[in-house]
N, CA, C and O atoms as CSV, one atom per row, in Angstrom:
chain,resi,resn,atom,element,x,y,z
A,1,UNK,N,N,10.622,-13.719,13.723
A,1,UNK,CA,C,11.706,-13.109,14.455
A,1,UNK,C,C,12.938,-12.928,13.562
A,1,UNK,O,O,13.799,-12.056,13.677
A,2,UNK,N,N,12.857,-14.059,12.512
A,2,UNK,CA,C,14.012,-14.239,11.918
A,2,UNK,C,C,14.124,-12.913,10.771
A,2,UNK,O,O,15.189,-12.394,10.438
A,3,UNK,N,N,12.812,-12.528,10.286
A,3,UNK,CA,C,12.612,-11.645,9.318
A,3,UNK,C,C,13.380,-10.101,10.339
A,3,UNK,O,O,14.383,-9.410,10.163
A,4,UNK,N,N,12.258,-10.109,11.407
A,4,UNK,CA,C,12.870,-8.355,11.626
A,4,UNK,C,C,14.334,-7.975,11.790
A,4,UNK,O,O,14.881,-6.946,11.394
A,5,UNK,N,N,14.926,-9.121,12.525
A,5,UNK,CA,C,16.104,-8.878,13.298
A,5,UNK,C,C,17.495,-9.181,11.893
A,5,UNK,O,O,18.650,-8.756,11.911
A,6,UNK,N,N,16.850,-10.000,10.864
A,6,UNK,CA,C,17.348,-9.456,9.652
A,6,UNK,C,C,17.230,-8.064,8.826
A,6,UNK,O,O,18.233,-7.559,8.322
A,7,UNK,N,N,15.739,-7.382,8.701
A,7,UNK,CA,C,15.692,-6.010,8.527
A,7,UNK,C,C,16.423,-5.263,9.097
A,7,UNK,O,O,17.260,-4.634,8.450
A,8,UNK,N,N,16.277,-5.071,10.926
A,8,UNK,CA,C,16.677,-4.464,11.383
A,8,UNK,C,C,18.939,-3.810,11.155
A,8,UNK,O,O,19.543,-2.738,11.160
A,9,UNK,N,N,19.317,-5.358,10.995
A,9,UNK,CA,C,20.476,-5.458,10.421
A,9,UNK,C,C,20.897,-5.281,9.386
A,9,UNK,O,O,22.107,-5.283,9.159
A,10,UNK,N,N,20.088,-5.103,8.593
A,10,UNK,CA,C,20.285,-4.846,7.023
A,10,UNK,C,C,19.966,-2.997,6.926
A,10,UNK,O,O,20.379,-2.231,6.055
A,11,UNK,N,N,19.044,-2.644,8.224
A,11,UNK,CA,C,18.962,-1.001,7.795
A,11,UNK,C,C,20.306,-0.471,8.294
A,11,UNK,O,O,20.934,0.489,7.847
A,12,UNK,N,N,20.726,-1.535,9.625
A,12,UNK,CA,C,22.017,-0.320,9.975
A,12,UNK,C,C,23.229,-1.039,9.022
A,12,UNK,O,O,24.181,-0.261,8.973
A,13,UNK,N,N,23.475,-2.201,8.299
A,13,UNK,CA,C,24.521,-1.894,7.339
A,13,UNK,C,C,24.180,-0.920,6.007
A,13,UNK,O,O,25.074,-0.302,5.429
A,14,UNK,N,N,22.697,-0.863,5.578
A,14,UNK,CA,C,22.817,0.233,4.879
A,14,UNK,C,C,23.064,1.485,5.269
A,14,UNK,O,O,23.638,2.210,4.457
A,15,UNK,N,N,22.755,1.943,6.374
A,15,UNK,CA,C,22.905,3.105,6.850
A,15,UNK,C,C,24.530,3.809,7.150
A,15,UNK,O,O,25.179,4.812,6.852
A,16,UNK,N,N,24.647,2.693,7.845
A,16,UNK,CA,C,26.732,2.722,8.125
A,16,UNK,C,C,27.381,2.533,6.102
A,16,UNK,O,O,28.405,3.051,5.655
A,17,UNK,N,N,26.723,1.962,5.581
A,17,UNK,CA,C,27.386,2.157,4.363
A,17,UNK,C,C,27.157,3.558,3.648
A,17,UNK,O,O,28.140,4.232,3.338
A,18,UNK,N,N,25.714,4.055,3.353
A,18,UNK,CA,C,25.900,5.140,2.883
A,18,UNK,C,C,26.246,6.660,3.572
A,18,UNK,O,O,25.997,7.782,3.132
A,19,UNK,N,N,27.002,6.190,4.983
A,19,UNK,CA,C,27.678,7.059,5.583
A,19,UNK,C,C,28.564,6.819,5.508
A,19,UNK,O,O,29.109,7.579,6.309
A,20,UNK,N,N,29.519,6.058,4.958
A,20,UNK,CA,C,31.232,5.525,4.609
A,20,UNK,C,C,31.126,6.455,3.921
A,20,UNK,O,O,31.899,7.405,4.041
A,21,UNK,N,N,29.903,6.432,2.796
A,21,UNK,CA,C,30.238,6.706,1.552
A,21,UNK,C,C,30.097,8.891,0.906
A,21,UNK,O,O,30.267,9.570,-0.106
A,22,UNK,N,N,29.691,9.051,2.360
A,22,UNK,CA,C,29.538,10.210,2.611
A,22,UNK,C,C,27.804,11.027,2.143
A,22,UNK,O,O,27.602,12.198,1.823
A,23,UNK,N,N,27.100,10.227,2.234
A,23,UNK,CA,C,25.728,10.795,1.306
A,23,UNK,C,C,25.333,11.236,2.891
A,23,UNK,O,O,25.635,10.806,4.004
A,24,UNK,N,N,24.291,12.592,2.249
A,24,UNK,CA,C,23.378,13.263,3.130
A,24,UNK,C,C,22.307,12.492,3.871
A,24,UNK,O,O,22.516,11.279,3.893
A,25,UNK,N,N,21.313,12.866,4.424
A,25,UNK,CA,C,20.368,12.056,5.023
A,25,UNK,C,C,19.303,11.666,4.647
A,25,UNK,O,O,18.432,11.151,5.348
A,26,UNK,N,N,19.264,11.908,3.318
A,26,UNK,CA,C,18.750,11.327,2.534
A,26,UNK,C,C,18.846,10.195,2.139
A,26,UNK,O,O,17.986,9.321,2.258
A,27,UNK,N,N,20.587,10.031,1.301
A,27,UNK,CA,C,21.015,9.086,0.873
A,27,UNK,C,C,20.664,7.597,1.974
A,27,UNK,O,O,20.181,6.475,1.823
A,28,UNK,N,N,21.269,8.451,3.148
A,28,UNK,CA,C,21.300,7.203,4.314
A,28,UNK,C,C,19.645,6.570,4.551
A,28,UNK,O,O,19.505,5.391,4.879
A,29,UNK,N,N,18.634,7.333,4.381
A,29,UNK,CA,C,17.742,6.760,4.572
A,29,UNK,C,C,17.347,5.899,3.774
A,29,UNK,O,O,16.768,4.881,4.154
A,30,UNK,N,N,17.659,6.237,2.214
A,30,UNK,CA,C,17.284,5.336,1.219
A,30,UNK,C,C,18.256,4.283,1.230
A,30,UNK,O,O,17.828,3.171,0.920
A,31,UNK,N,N,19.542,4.396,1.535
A,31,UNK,CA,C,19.885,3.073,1.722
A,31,UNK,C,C,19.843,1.736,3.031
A,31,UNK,O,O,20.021,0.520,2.964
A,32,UNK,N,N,19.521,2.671,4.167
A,32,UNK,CA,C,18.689,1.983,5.216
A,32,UNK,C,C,17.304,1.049,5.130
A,32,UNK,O,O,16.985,0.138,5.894
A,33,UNK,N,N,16.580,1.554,3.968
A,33,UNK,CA,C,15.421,1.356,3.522
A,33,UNK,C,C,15.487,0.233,2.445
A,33,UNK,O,O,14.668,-0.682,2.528
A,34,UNK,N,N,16.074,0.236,1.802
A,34,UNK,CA,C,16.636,-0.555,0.631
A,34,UNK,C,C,17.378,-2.062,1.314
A,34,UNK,O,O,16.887,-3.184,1.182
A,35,UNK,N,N,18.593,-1.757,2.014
A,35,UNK,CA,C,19.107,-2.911,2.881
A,35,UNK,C,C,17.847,-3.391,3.897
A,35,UNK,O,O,17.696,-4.590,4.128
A,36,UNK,N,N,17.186,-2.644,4.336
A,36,UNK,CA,C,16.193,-3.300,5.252
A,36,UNK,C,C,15.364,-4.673,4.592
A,36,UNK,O,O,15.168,-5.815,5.007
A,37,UNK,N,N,14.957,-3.861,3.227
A,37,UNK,CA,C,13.791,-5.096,2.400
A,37,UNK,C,C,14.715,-6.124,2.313
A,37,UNK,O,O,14.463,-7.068,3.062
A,38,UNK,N,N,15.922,-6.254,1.479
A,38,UNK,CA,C,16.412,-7.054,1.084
A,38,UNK,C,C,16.812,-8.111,1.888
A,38,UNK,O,O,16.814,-9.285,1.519
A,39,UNK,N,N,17.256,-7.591,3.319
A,39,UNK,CA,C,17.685,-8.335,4.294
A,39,UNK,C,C,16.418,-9.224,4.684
A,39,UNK,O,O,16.472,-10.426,4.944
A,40,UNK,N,N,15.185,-8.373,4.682
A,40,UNK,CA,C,14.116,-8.863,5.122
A,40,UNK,C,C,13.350,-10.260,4.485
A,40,UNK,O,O,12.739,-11.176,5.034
A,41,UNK,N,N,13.635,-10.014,3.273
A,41,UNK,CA,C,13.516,-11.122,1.925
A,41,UNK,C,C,14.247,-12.015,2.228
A,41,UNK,O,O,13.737,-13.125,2.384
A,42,UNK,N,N,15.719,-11.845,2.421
A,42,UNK,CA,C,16.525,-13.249,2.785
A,42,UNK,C,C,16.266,-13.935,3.805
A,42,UNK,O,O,16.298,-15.166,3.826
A,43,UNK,N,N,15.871,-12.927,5.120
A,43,UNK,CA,C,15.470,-13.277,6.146
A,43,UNK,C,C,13.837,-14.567,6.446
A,43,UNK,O,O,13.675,-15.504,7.228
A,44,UNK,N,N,12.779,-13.828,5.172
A,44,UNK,CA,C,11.347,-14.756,4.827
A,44,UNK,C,C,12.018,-15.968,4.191
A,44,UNK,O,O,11.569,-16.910,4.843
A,45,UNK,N,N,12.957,-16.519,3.153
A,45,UNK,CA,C,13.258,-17.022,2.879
A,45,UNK,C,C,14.019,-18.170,3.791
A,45,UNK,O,O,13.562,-19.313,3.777
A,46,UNK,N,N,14.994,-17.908,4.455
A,46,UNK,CA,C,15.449,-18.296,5.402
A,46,UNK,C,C,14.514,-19.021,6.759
A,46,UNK,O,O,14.867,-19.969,7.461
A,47,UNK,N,N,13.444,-18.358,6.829
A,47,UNK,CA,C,12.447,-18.895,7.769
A,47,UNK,C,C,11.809,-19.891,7.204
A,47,UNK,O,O,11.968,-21.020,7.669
A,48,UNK,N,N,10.926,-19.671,6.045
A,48,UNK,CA,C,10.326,-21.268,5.047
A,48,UNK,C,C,11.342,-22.094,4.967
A,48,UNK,O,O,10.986,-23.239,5.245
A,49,UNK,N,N,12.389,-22.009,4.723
A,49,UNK,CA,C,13.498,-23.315,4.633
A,49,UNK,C,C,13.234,-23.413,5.722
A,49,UNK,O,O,12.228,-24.118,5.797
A,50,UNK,N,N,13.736,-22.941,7.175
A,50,UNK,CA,C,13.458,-23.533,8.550
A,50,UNK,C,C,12.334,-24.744,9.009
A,50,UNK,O,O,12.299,-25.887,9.466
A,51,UNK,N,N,11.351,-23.521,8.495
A,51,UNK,CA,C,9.918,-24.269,8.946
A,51,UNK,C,C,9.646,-25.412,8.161
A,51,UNK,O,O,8.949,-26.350,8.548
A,52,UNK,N,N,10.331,-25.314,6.789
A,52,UNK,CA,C,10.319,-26.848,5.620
A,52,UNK,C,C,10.682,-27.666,6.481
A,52,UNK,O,O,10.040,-28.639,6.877
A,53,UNK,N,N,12.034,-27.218,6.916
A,53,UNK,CA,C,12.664,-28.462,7.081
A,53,UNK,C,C,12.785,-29.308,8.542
A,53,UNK,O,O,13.266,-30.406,8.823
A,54,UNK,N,N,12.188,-28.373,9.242
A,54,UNK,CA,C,11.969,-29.107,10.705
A,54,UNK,C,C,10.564,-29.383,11.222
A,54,UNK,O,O,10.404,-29.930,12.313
């Protein structure tokens, strides 16, 4: 749970960012896409510590 709802948050700050930043819909997708993994990674990470530690 912890993974998607981190993706999911990580596509719309990429998305709201590379629309600050004025890029086409392109741009926004690739940075939706990009923030998604990464968030998603912190997010897997974040869950094994959980599950370590309780």
């Amino acid at each position: 749970m912890i993974v998607l709802t981190a993706a999911l948050i990580g596509a719309l700050l990429g998305g709201f960012n590379a629309k600050r930043r004025k890029g086409n819909g392109l741009d926004i997708a690739q940075y939706a896409a990009v923030y998604a993994i990464a968030f998603a990674l912190l997010g897997l990470f974040a869950t094994i510590i959980l599950e370590k530690t309780l």
